[in-house]
C-alpha positions as CSV (number, residue, x, y, z in Angstrom):
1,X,-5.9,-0.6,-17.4
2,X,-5.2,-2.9,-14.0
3,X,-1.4,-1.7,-14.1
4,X,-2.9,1.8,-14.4
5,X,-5.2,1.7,-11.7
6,X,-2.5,-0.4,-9.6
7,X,0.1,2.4,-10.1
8,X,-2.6,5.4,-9.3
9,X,-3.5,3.3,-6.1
10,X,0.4,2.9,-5.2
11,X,1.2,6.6,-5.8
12,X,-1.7,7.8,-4.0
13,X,-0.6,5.9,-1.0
14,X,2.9,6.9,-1.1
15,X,1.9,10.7,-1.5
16,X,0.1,10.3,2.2
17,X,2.7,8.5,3.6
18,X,5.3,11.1,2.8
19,X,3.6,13.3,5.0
20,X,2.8,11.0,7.8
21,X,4.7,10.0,10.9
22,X,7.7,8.3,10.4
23,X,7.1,5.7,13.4
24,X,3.9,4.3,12.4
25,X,1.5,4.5,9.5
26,X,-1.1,3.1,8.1
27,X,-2.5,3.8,4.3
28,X,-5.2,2.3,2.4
29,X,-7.0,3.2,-1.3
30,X,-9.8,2.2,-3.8
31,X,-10.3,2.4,-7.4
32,X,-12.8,1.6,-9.6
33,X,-12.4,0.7,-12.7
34,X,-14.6,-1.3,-15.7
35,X,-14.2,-4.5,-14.4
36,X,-14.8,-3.9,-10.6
37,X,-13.3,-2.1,-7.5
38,X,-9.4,-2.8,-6.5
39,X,-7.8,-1.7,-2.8
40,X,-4.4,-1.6,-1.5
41,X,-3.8,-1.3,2.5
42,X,0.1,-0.5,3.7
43,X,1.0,-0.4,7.6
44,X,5.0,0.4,8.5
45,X,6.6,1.6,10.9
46,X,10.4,2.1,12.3
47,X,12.0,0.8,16.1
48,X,15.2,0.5,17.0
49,X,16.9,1.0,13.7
50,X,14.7,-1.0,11.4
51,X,11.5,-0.6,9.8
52,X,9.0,-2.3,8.2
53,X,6.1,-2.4,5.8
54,X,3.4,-4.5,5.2
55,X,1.0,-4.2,1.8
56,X,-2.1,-6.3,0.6
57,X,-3.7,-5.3,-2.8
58,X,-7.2,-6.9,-3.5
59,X,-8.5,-6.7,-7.0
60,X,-12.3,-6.4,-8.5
61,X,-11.9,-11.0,-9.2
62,X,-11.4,-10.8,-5.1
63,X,-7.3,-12.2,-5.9
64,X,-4.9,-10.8,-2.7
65,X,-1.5,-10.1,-3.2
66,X,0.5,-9.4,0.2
67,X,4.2,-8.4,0.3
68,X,6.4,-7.4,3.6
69,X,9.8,-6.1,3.9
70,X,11.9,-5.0,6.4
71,X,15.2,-3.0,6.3
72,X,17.5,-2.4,9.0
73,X,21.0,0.2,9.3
């Protein structure tokens, strides 16, 4: 059920990004689900050949999981 909810909150994120600026953006989500309320919040963005991302989930114990990347041509 968590990997469910994850994966809904990750899609729905991505779907609203795709349609957002490429320079900057910034995304976030909820979910509830049996055992409490989860969130995910992504910022990115692209200068000078590379871009970035930053994304922190929360789950319904209160745990935070952050992961950043950055790419550059």
């Amino acid at each position: 059920m968590t990997r469910f909810l994850l994966s809904t909150l990750v899609i729905g994120a991505l779907s609203v990004a795709a349609a957002a600026d490429a320079n900057a953006w910034t995304r976030s989500a909820t979910a509830n689900g049996p055992r409490g309320t989860s969130s995910v919040t992504a910022t990115g963005g692209c200068a000078n050949g590379s871009c970035s991302r930053n994304v922190t989930r929360t789950g319904p114990a209160g745990n935070t999981y952050t992961r950043s990347g950055t790419i550059s041509r």
